[in-house]
Residue, then its C-alpha position, 0 to 999 in steps of 0.5 A: x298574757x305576756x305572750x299576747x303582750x309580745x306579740x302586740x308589741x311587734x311593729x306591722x313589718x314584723x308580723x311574721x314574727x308575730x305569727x311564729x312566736x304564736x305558733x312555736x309557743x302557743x302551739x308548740x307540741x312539746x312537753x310543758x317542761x320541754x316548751x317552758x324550759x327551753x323558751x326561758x333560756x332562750x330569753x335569757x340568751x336573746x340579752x333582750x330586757x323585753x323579751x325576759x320581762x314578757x316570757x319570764x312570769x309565764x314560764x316561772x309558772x309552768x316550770x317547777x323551781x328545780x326546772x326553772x333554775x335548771x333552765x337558767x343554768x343552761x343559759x349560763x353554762x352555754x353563754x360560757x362554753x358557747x365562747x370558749x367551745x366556737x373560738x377553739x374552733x374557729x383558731x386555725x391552730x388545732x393544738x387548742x382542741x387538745x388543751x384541756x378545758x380547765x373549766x367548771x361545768x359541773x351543772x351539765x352532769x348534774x342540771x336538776x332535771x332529766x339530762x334530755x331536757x337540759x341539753x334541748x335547753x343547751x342545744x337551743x341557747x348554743x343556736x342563738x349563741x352561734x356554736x356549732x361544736x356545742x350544737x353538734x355535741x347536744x344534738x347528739x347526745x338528744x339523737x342517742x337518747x333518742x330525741x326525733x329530729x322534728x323535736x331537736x328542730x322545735x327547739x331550734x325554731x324557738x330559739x331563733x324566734x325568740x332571738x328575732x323577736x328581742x332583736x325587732x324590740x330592742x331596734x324600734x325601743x333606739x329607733x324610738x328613743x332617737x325620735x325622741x331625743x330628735x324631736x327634743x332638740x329640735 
């Protein structure tokens, strides 16, 4: 099990990342849809190979392609409006919060899936991205539709999980490699 394989891969001083990553997926509460959707957006926001490798079979197989393919989206879309929606934010000029976008987004209106479920999945990617104007807008949207906090809050746990666990594997695979071209030269 890729999971498994994660987790095992975790270096001893990480072992708490072991734990959480076995307990906001392996015993997660939300749908499989929810869970599957929300940790494969989530690899793909990490930019960590590994983790993409490791967590992408499974949640191919507990996705339907529409959902599989709707989770990618909302990676994209957010890598996308996570920059562009954060730098408006963070200019000290206002007058760029009233300029229009002029950017396609399309998928947002039509994810493929139910509208709750994409902005969980756009909610989490925006976590591990940084933009609190896109965090603030899906929460919300999530809260309308009447999606409890704890549920907003697994989506967010997941993410900053996943997040960690690629940051650890991606530093010890450079720490490792530096070993080695060390002991080559050496």
């Amino acid at each position: 099990m890729s999971l498994d394989e994660l987790k095992s891969a975790l270096p001893d001083y990480a072992k708490d990342l072991k734990l959480n990553l076995g307990s906001v997926i392996g015993n997660s509460e939300l749908p499989s849809q929810r869970l599957w959707g929300t940790v494969l957006a989530c690899a793909i926001a990490s930019r960590s190979a590994r983790v993409l490798r490791e967590l992408e079979p499974e949640a191919r197989e507990n996705l339907s392609a529409e959902a599989y393919t709707a989770a990618k989206s909302a990676a994209a879309i957010m890598a996308m409006n996570n920059v562009f929606y954060r730098t408006r934010h963070l200019l000290s000029d206002p007058e760029y919060g009233t300029l229009r976008a002029g950017l396609r987004m399309n998928v947002i209106g039509k994810p493929g899936v139910e509208k709750v479920d994409f902005e969980l999945w756009s909610l989490a990617v925006s976590a591990i991205n940084g933009c609190g104007q896109c965090l603030d807008s899906h929460e919300q949207v999530l809260r309308t539709a009447g999606v409890d906090r704890e549920t907003v809050q697994e989506a967010f746990k997941i993410a900053a999980v996943i997040q960690a666990v690629g940051t650890t594997l991606d530093a010890e695979a450079v720490l490792a490699e530096t070993v080695t071209a060390e002991t080559v030269t050496a």
